[in-house]
N, C-alpha and C positions, 0 to 999 in steps of 0.2 A: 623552582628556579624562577628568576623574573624577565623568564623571556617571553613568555608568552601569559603572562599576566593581565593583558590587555584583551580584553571577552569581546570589544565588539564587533560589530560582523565587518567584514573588511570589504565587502561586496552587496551590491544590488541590484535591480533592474528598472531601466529608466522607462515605463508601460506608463506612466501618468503625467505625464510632464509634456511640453508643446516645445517641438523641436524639427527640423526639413525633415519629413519624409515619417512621421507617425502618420497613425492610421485613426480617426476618428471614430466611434461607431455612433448608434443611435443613441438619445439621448443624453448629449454631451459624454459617455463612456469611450474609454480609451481599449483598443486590445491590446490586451497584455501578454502579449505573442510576438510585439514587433520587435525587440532590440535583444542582442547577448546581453548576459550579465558583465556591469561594471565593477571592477577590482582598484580599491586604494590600496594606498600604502596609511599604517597609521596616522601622520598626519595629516587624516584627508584629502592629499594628492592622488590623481589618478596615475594606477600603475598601467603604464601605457604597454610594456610590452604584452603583459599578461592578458589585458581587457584585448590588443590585437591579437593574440593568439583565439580567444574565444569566438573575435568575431569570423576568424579564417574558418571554424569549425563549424560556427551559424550558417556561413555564407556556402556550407558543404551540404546543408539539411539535416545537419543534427537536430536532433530534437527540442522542442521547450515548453515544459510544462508548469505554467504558473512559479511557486517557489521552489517546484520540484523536480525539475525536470532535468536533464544531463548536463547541460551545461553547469546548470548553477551548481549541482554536484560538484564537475571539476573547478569553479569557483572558489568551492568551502576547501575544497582541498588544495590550490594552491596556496591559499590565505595563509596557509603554515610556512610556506616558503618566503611570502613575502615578507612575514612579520620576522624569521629567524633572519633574513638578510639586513631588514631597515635594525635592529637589533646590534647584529655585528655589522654593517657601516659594512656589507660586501656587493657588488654588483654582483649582477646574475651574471654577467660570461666571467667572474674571476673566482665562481664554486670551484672546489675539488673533491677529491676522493677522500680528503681531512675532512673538511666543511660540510660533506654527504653526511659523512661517518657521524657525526656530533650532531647535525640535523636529525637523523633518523634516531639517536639516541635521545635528545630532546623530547621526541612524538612517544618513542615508550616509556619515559620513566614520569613524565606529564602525572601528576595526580590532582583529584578534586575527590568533591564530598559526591557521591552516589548512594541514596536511599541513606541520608545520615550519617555513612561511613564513608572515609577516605581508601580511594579505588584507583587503580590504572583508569584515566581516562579512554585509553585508545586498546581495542585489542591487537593482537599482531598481524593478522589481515589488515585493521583499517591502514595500519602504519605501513604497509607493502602498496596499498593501493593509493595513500596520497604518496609514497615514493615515486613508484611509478608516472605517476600523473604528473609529477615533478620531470621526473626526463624525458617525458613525450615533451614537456613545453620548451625543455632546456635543448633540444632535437631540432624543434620547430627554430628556436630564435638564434641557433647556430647556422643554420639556410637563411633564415630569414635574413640575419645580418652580414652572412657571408661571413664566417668567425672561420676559426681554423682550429683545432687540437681541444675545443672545450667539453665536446663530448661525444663519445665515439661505442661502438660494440665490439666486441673480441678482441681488444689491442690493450697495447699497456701505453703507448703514446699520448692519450690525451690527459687532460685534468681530471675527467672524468672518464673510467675507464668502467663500459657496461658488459653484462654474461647475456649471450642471447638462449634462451631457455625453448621449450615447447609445451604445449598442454593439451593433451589432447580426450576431446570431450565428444558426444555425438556423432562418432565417427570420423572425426578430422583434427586436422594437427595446428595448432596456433601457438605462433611466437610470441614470446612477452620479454621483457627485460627485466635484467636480473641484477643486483648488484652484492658485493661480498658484506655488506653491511647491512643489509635486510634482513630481520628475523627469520625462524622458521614460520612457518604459517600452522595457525591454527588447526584443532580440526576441528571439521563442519561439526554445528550442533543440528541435531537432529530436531526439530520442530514438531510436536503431537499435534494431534487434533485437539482440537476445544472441547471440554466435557459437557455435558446438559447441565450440571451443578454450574460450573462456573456460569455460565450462561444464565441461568437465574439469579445470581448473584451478581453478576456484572450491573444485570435490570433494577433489583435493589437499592444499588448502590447508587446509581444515579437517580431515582427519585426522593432520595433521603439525602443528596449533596446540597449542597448552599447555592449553587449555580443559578441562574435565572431561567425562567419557566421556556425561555426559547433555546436555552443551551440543552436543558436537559430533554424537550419532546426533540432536539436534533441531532442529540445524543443516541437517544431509542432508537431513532429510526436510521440512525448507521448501521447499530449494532441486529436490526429487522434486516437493513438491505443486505446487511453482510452475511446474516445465517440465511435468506431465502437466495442469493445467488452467486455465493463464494468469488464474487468479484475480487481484484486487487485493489490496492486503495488509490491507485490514481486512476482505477478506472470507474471507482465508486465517487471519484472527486469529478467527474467528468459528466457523469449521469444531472441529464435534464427532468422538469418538469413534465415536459410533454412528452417524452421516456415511458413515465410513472403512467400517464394519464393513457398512454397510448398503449402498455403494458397493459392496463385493463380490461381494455376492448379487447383487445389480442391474445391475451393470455400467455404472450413472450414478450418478455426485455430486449431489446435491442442494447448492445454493449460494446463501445468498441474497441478492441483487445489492444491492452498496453505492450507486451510484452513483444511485439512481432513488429521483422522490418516491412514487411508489410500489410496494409490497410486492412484491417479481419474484421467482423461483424459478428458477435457470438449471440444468437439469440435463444435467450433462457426461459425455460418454463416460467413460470409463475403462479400460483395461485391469488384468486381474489383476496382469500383470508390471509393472505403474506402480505400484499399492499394497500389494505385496509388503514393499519396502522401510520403507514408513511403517509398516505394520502391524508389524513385526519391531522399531519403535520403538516403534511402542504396548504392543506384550506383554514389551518388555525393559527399557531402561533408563526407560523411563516411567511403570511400573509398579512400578519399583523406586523411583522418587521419591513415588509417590504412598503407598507402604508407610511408608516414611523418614518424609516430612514431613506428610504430612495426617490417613491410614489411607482404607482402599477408600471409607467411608461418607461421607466429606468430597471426594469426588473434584469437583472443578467441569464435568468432562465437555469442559471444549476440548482440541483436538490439544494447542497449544501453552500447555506452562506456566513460570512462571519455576523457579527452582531451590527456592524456597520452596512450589511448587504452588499458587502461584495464576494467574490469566489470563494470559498476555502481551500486552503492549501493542504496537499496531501501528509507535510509534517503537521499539520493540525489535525488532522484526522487521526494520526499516528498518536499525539501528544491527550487528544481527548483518551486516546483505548489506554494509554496507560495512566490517564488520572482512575475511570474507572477501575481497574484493573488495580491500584494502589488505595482507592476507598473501598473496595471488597476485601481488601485482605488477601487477594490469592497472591500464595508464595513464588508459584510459576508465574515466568515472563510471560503473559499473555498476548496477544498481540494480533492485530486485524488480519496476517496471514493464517491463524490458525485458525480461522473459520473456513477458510476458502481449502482447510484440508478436512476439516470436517465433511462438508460440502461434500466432496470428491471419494471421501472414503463412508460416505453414505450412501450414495448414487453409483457404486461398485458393490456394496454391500447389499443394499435392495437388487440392485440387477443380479448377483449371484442369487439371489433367491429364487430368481425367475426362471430358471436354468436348469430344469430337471435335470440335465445329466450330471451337472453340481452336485443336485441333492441328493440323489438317489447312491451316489458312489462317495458324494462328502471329500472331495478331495479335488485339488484346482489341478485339471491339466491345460498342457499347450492348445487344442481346440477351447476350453473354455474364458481361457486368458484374451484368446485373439476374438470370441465373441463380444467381452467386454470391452476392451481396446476400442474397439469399431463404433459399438455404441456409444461410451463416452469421448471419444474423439470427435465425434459429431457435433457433441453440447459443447464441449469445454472448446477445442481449436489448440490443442495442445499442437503443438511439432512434434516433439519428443515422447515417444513411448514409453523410454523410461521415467520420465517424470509419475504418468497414469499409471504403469507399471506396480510401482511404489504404491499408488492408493487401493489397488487389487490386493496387493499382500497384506496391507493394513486391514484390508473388508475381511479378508478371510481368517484374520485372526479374534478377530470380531465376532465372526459368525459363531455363536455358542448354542443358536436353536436354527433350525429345518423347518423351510416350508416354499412354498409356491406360489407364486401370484405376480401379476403382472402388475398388478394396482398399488403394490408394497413402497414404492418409493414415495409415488405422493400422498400414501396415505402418511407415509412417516411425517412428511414435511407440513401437512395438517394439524397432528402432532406437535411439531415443534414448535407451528406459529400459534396453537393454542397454550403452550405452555408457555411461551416467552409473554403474551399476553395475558393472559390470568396473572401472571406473576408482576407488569406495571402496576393490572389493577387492585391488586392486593396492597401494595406499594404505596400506593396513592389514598386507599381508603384509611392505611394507617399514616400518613402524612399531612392530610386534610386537605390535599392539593386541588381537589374538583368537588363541586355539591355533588348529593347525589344523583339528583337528576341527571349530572350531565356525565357521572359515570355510567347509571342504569343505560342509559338511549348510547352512550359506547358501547356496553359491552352487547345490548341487542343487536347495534351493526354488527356484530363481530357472530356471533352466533347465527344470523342468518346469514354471513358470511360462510362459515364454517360448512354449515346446512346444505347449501348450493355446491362447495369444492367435494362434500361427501356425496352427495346426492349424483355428482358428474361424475366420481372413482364406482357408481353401483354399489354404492355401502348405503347401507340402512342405516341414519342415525342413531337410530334405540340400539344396533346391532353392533355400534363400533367399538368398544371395549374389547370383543370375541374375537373381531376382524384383525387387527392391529398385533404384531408381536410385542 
């Protein structure tokens, strides 16, 4: 249908523009934290009431994260209401429970071309949740303007007539709105962990892409930071240089958790041979762009920058995992969470190793669930038990061999930053991307890298083969 035929974005955020009360930084840099996101209507008119709804939520301490952040969320998702309204020629206080009804039908039967075939754009979750997000605003702007009968919960009185629902998660009970014209909802898909296959093959695939040599070393070294500390991606979008450099010394990441109302600090092991690789993007091709496009004294200070040097956006991070992920070939939806369950159902997996009464009886009870809980709840900063839960039952399904050792975890992760690394350089030698020289004196950092993180776990290099499951 040709109502929503019109792609472009209907919303942005005004963080570079001089206007009362922006915030300048150093280097003539603007922060890009100061404003809610701005909402038109397609013809480049500002849609006033939607952009004041956003700013009442700013001005509450909602979040804002670059292009990613909650607000501009409910942004993309009003964007459907404004364009089905400027469309049918309706104001917002004269919707109904008709104009609901054919809106949210609109958002399901929506199709485009996905992966070359023509698909439902929307699943039935997203279309519940820009519903929704539709009558918080349609809520808001009935107070706000002092409206009477336009929308309402439990009655049959107004134009819009809502279901008040409950959902109850973690122990407590939360209300949502409901209405008779919202699908059923989905069911949750269940997300695996990342395989080691895929993961060499992810690596492949970007040094054999056509991308430019600073896309692809800041491709690698997502795909390094992600398997050495199963961050989320806006908080791998967050992560600084002096982070990286300071991770060194220290031998923990400082990270600061996305997912919590409040302010958390997770700090992650690390090995040297895991930030060898990023580092070698920090002081090469990264360094080289920050000369190119910005100069040193303009630098913004995050790992990840675009090719212009400014921030990366956490749907670019998203949008990079699944170019990879479409030049490898893998048929599974891959995707930067499924590392951070690898992560977690590794680090449950080595700790049950550790755990003679695990081993010797081979079977997970209630004392040894609430050992691993404790200990990963430390690293990770979860809330929710059940969430960690879930990665103890995945470890234990896992476990197909018996053994002991406390050193099992980071010997793993040794391991895997040798394999994801071997497998660049193999990459690279067939792609003719580095002389030799400058691969040999890599891969000797990495090696004496390696050297020093086995030499710290009390493994004998000659001995690691026998060590390692």
């Amino acid at each position: 249908m040709a109502l929503f035929q019109l792609k472009h974005k209907l919303y942005h955020q005004p963080s570079h523009a001089y206007s009362a009360g922006a915030t300048k930084m150093h280097g003539g840099m603007f922060d890009e934290h100061v404003y809610a996101p701005i909402v038109c209507w397609p013809n480049g008119a500002i849609c006033t009431p939607i952009t004041l709804y956003l700013n009442s939520i700013y001005s509450r301490g909602q979040k804002l994260r670059g292009n990613s952040g909650t607000l501009v969320t409910y942004a993309k998702n009003l964007s459907h209401i404004v364009r089905y309204c400027s469309a049918r020629q309706i104001p917002f206080h004269e919707l109904s429970d008709a104009t609901i009804t054919e809106f949210v039908r609109f958002l399901q039967d929506e199709t485009g071309l996905k992966e070359h075939l023509v698909a439902r754009l929307r699943s039935t979750t997203q279309v519940r949740v820009i519903a929704r997000r539709t009558f918080h605003f349609l809520l808001w702007l009935q107070e706000a303007l002092s409206l009477r009968g336009l929308i309402s919960a439990n009655t049959s009185s107004a134009r819009i007539n809502l279901l008040t629902r409950k959902h109850r998660a973690r122990g407590c009970a939360v209300d949502y709105f409901d209405h008779p014209s919202l699908p059923t909802p989905d069911t949750p898909k269940k997300r695996f962990p990342v395989s080691t296959e895929h993961i060499e093959r992810l690596f492949e695939a970007n040094v054999t892409s056509t991308q430019s040599a600073y896309v692809k070393r800041r491709r690698a070294a997502l795909l390094q930071l992600a398997r050495a500390t199963g961050a989320r991606r806006a908080e791998m979008a967050d992560v600084t240089i002096t982070d990286i450099r300071k991770a060194l010394e220290t031998g923990s990441l400082s990270i600061s958790v996305g997912k919590t109302r409040r302010k958390k600090i997770r700090e992650i092991p690390v090995l040297k041979s895991q930030l060898e690789p990023i580092l070698q993007f920090v002081d090469g091709q990264r360094a080289l762009l920050i000369k190119k496009a910005v100069g040193a004294n303009r630098d913004p200070g995050k790992l990840f920058l675009t090719s212009r040097g400014r921030p990366l956006s956490v749907e670019t991070l998203t949008n990079d995992m699944h170019d990879l992920a479409r030049m490898a070939g893998l048929e599974s939806n891959v995707c930067l969470h499924m590392f951070r369950h690898r992560y977690f159902t590794d680090m449950a997996f080595n700790m049950l190793l550790g755990i003679r009464e695990f081993v010797e009886r081979k079977e997970l009870t209630a004392p040894t669930e609430q050992i691993i809980l404790q200990q990963m709840r430390a690293l990770s900063q979860h809330e929710d038990d059940k969430s960690l839960l879930g990665y103890v039952h995945a470890a234990f399904k896992e476990a197909t061999a018996w053994d002991i050792g406390e050193r099992l975890w980071k010997m793993s992760q040794i391991h895997d930053s040798m394999v994801s690394a071997l497998s660049i350089l193999k990459s690279e030698i067939k792609g003719n991307t580095a002389s030799a020289k400058e691969l040999l004196e890599e891969f000797g950092d990495l090696l004496g890298e390696w050297r020093a993180d086995l030499t710290q776990c009390a493994v004998d290099p000659a001995e690691y083969p026998t060590k390692l499951l």
